[in-house]
C-alpha positions, 0 to 999 in steps of 0.5 A: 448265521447268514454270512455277508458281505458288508460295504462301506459306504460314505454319505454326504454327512461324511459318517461312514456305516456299513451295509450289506449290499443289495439292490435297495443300497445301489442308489445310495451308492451311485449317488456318492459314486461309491462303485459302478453301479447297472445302469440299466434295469437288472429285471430285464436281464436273463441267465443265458451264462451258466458258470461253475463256480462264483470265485473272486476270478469269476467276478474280476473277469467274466462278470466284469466283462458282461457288466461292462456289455450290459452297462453299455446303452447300445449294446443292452438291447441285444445282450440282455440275455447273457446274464450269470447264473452261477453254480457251486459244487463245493458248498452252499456258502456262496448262494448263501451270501449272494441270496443275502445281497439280493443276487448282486 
């Protein structure tokens, strides 16, 4: 059994249906402004930030923040070598569910 992680999302016909998140589902979800979605290419972007352990922390503060970096057109450029590439030394259970996610 693969965990996920579902997202409600809401669609023009205002039906709500839940999906896995993952990189086919971001235009959907930037369409309707569901959540803040890269605006710029993801396969540009390489690990330059190994970080111990992928908690609920790591992603409202680190990850947001090198998000925000990387969202941000003038800044890409020089910073696209500082992508997340997360370790976990207590399970598996988080590579399980981001590899579900498309790594998102």
């Amino acid at each position: 059994h693969v965990p996920t992680h579902p997202v409600t999302a809401r669609y023009a016909s205002s039906t709500a249906t839940t999906e896995t998140l993952s990189k086919s589902l971001l235009p959907i979800l930037a369409e309707n402004d569901q959540v803040t979605t890269p605006h710029y290419d993801i396969a540009q972007v390489s690990a330059g930030i190994l970080h111990l352990g992928m908690g609920n922390f790591h992603r409202s503060h680190l990850a947001a923040y090198v998000e925000d970096v990387l969202n941000t057109p003038e800044l890409f450029a020089a910073n696209q070598h500082w992508g997340i590439c997360g370790a976990g030394i207590r399970s598996d259970d988080k590579r399980t569910l981001l590899k579900s996610q498309d790594w998102l």
